[in-house]
N, C-alpha and C positions, 0 to 999 in steps of 0.2 A: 456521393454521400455514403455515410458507413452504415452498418445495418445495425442500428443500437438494440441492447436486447427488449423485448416485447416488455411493457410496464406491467402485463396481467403477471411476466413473473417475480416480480417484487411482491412481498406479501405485507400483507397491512399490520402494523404495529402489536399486534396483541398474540398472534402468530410467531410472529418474527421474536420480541419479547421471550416466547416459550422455546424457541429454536439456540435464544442467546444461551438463556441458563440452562439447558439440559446437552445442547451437541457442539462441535468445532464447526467456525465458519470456514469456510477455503476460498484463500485470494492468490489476488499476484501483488507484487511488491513490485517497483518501478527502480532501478538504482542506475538515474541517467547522467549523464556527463555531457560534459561539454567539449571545447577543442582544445581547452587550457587542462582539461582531466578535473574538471570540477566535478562536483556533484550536487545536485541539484534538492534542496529540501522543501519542504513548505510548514507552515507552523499551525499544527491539527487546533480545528475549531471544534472538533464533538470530542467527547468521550469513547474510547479508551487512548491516553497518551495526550489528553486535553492539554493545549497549549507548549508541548515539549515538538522540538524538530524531529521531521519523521522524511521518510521516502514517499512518494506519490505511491498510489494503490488504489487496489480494491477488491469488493468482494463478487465470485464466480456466481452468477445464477442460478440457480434449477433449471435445465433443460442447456443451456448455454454451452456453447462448445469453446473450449481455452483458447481457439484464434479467436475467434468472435469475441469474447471478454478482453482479449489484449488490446484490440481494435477499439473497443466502446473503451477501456480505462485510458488507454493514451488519450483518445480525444478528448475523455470526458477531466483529465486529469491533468493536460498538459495542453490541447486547445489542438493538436494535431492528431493523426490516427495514423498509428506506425503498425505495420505488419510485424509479425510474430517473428517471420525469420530473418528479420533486419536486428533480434536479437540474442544474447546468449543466455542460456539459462545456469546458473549459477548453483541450484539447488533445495531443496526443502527445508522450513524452517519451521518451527512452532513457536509460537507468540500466545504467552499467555499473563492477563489483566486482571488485578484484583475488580475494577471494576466495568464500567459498559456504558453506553450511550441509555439505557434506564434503569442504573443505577439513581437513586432517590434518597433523603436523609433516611426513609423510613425501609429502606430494602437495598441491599448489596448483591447486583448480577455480577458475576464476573464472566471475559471472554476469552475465548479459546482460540486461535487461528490456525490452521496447516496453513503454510505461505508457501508459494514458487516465487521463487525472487530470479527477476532477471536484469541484463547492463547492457542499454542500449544509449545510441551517442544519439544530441541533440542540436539543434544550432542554436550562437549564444541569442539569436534572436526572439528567440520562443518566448511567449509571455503566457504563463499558465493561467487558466481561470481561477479566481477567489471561489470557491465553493467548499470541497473539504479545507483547505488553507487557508488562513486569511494575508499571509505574509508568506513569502519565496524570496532564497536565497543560493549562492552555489560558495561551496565550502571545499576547502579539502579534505582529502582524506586523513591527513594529521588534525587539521582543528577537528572535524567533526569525532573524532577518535577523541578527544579530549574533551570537550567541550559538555558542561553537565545540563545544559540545555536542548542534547541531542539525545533521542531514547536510546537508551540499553538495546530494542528490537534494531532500530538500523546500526547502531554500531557494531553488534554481531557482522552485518554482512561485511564487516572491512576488518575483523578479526579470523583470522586462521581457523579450521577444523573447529569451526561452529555449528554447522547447518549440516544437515545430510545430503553427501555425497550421494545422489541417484544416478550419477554417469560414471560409475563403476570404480 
């Protein structure tokens, strides 16, 4: 079993809330394939990028070490738990959201993200959990490049000299 990270380090909504509007969250981004070179999306149930195709992800903990996060978001994100160096790291990215998961008619948060995006391979067999997703699909790299149902954030990773180069 994988050692998912401690719930004490999730903070409770009103916390978290003041964390949205004032700092950048840091995640990893998931950009997996398959054996035909699909890519794998799923269709965001919360806010930010509600309802548009996105990459699997998520956000790094307080205390949390980057294998340990990539360990908990594969499984938590795809139903298996892939080790870190079973992937490549692609680069850093900034995502940013006019709005947020409490965003309200009556208040506009918007969010920030540093991303690690990394491309690891999957078998076609996976069946991802419905949790951030409600719908999973695998796309190519040309339709999702096209397609105005897939967000601006994942299309960067399959556009050129987008993201910063951290591997020199």
């Amino acid at each position: 079993m994988i050692s998912v990270a401690d719930k004490n380090q999730w903070l409770d909504a009103d916390v978290f809330r003041t964390i949205v509007h004032h700092t950048p969250l840091i995640s990893i981004d998931l950009l997996v394939y398959n054996d035909k070179k699909q890519v794998l999306l799923g269709k965001r149930v919360n806010r930010p990028a509600q309802g548009m195709w996105f990459v699997p992800g998520g956000r790094i903990a307080k205390g949390e070490r980057i294998h340990d996060a990539f360990l908990r978001l594969t499984y938590e994100e795809l139903g298996i738990a892939i080790d870190i160096k079973q992937a490549s790291y692609l680069g850093l990215y900034e995502h940013h959201y006019s709005d947020s998961i409490f965003t309200t008619e009556d208040e506009q948060i918007s969010t920030h993200y540093v991303v690690n995006a990394f491309k690891l391979f999957i078998p076609n067999e996976v069946i991802p959990p419905k949790v951030q997703h409600n719908e999973y699909d695998w796309f190519t790299e040309d339709e999702l490049l096209t397609s105005p149902l897939v967000h601006i954030h994942t299309r960067w990773y399959f556009q050129k000299n987008i993201g910063f180069n951290c591997l020199g």
